[in-house]
Structures are given as structure tokens and as C-alpha cells.
Backbone bond lengths (Angstrom), bond angles and torsions (degrees), N, CA, C in turn:
res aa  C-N    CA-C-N  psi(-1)  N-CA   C-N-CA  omega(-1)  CA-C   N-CA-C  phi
1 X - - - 1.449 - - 1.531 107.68 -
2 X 1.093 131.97 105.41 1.606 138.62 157.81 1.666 111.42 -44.26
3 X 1.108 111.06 157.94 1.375 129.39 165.95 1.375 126.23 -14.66
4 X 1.736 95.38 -68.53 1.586 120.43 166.96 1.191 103.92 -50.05
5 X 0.807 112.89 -65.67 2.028 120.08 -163.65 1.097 118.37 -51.95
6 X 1.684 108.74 -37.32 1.597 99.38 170.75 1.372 107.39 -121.82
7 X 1.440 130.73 43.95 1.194 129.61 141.11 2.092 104.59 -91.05
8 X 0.826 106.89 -31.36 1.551 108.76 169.95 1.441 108.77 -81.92
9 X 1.042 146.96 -13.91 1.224 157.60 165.47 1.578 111.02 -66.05
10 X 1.413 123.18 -30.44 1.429 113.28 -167.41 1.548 85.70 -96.09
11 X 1.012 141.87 1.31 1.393 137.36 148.12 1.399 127.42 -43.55
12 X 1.613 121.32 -47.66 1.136 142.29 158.29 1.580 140.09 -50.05
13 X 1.671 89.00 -29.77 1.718 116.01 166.25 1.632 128.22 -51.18
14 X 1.117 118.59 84.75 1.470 94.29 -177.05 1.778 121.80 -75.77
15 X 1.237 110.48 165.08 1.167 140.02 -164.24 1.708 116.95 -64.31
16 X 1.212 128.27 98.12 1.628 134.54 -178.03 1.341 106.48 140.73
17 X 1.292 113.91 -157.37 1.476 134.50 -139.76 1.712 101.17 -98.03
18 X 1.701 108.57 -43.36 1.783 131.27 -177.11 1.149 105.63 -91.38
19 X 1.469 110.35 148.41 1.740 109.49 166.59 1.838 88.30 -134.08
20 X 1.583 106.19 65.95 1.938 93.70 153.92 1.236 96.60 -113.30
21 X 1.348 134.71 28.00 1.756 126.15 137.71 1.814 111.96 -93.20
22 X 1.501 109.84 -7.85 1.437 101.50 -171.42 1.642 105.85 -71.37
23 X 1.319 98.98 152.41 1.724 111.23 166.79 1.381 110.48 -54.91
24 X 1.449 121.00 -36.21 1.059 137.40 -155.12 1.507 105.91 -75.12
25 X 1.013 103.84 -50.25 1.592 127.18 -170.36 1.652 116.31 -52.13
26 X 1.398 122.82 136.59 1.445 110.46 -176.16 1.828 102.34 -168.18
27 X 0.691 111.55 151.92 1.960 124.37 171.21 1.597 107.28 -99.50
28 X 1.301 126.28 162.75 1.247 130.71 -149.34 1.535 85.11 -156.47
29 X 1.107 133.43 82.08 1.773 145.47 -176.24 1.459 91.52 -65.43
30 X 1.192 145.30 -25.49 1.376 160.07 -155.69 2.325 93.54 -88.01
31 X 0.746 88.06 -34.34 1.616 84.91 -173.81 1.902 93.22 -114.83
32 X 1.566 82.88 169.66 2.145 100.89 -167.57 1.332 97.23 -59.06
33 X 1.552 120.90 168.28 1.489 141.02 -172.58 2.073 79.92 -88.33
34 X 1.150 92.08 134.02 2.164 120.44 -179.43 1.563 109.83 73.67
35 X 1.358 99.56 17.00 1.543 87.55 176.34 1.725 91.13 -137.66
36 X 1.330 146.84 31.77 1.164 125.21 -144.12 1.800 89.25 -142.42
37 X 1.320 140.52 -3.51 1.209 152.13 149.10 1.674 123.67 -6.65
38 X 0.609 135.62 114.33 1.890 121.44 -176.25 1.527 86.05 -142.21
39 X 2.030 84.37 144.74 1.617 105.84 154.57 1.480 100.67 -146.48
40 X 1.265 97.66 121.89 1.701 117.92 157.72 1.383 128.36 -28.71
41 X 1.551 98.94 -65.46 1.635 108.27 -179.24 1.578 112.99 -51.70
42 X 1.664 103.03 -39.28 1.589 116.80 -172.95 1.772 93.54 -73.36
43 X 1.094 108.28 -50.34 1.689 96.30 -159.96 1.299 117.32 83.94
44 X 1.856 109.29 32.58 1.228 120.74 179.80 1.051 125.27 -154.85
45 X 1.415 131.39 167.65 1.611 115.46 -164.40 1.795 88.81 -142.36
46 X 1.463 102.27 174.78 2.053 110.33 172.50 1.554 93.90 -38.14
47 X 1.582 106.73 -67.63 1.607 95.07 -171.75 0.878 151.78 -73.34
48 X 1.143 121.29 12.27 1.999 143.41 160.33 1.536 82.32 -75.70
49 X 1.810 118.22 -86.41 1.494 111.95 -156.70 2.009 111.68 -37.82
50 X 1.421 104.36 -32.31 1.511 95.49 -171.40 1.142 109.03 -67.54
51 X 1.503 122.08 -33.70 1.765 113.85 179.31 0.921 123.34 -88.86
52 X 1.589 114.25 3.18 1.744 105.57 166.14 1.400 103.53 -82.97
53 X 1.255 127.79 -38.65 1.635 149.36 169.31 1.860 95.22 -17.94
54 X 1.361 114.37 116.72 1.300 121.23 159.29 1.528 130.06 -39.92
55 X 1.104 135.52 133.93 1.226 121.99 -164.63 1.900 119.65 -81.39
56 X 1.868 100.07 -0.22 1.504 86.75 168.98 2.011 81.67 -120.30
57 X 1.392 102.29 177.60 1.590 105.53 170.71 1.609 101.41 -138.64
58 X 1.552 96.72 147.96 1.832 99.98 -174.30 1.780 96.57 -98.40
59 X 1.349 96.84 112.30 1.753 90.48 170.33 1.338 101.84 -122.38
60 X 1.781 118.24 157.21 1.105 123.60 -168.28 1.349 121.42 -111.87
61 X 1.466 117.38 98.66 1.511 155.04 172.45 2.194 97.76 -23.74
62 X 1.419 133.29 90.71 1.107 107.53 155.62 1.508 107.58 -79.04
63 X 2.030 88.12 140.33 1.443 103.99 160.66 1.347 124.23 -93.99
64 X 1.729 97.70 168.64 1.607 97.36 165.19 1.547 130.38 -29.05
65 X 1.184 106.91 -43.59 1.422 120.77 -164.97 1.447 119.16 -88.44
66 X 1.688 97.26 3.39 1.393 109.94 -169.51 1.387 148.30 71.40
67 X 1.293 107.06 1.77 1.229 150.38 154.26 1.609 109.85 -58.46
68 X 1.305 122.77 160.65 1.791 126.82 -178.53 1.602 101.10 -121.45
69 X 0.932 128.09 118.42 1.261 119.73 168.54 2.010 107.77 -99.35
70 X 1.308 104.05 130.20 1.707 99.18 171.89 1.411 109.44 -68.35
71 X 1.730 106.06 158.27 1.331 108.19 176.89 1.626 107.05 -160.55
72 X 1.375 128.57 139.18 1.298 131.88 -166.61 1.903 107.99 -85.72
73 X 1.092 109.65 120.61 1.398 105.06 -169.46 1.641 99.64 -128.91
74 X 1.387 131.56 118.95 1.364 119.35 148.70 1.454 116.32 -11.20
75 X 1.704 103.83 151.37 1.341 115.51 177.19 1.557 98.84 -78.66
76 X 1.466 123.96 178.44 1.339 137.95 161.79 1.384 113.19 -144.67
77 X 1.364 122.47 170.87 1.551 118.17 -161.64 2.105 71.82 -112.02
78 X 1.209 121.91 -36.97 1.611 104.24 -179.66 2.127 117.22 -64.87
79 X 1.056 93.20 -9.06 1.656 79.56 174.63 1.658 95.28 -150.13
80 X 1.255 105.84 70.25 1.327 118.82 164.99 1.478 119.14 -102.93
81 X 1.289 110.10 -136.17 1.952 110.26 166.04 1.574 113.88 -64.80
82 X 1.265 114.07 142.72 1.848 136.65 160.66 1.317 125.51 -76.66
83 X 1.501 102.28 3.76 1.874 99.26 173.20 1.523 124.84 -60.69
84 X 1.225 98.76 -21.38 1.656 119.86 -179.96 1.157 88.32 -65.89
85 X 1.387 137.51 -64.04 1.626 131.77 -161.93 1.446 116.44 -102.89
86 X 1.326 106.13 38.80 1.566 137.87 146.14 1.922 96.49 75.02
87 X 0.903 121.82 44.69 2.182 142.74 -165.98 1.647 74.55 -108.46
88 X 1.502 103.08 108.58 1.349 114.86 144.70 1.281 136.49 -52.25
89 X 1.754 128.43 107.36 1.226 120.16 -174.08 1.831 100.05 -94.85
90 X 1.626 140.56 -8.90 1.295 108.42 168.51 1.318 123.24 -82.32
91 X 1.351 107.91 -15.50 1.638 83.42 167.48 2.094 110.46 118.00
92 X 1.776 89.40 -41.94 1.071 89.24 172.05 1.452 131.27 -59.12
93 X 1.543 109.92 172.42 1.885 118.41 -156.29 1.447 101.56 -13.46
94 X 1.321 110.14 78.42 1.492 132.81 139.87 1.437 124.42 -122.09
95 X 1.473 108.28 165.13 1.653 97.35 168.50 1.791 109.66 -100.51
96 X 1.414 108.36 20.37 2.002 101.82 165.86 1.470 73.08 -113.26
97 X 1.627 96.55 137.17 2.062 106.61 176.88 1.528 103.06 -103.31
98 X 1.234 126.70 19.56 1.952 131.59 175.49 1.327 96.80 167.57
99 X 1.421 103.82 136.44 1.381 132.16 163.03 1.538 112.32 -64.06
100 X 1.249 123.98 105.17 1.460 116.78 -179.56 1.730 118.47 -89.39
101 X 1.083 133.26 -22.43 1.155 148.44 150.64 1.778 96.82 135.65
């Protein structure tokens, strides 16, 4: 997609958090069930975002005390990217402005 194409393209985007009304939006039955997500505009699917994905991830541990403690955890293909369950990763007319992984 050139410039043009997807500056006229975010025209097509609808508005919120999901894109399983976007044009863009599509499943890939060809790859595993939570990793099988595709977007066009992106030129990417769960499994591109999972292998750019660092190979440890910092998630934050609540404690007893209610407090979060960070903690380094291997990646997993089960709590990786949400494109599979239609979680917009460009960003557009949403209120998250980039998918950080």
C-alpha cells in the first residue's frame, strides 16, 4: 500500500477499540487458534507481532499489599497479541494511539 492508499484507507477504519467491522480485518485459518489475526493496512498478522515481541516480558505481579511488583516472564504464544480477537493494533480513531505489545 503506498502513501495514498493508506492515507485514504484510514477513512475506511471504523471508530473504537475492535476492528471485526474493519475492511481491513481478517483471520488466517492457515495459522494456530490466538495467533491467526490479520490486518491488511498493517501488513501483519498475531505472528509477525509475536516475533518482534522480546523474548522475556515484564508483567506486573499484584501483591498482598496491593502494590505490583515487576517480574520477567518468558513470552507465550497464549497471551501474546489480540488481533485474533479483533484489538486494534494501528491505533487509529481509538483511544489506545499504538499497540505496544
Amino acid at each position: 500500500m503506498n502513501k495514498l492508499q493508506k492515507l485514504l484507507a484510514k477513512f475506511q477504519i471504523p471508530k473504537g477499540d475492535y476492528c471485526d467491522s474493519c475492511p481491513f480485518w481478517s483471520m488466517d485459518k492457515s495459522k494456530p487458534e490466538r495467533m491467526n489475526g490479520y490486518c491488511s493496512y498493517l501488513g501483519k498478522g498475531d505472528w509477525d507481532f509475536y516475533e518482534e515481541m522480546p523474548s522475556k516480558l515484564e508483567v506486573k505481579i499484584r501483591q498482598p499489599n496491593g502494590s505490583y511488583k515487576p517480574e520477567l516472564v518468558d513470552k507465550d504464544p497464549m497471551f501474546g497479541t489480540l488481533l485474533w480477537d479483533s484489538v486494534k493494533h494501528c491505533g487509529i480513531k481509538t483511544a489506545i494511539t499504538k499497540y505496544t505489545g
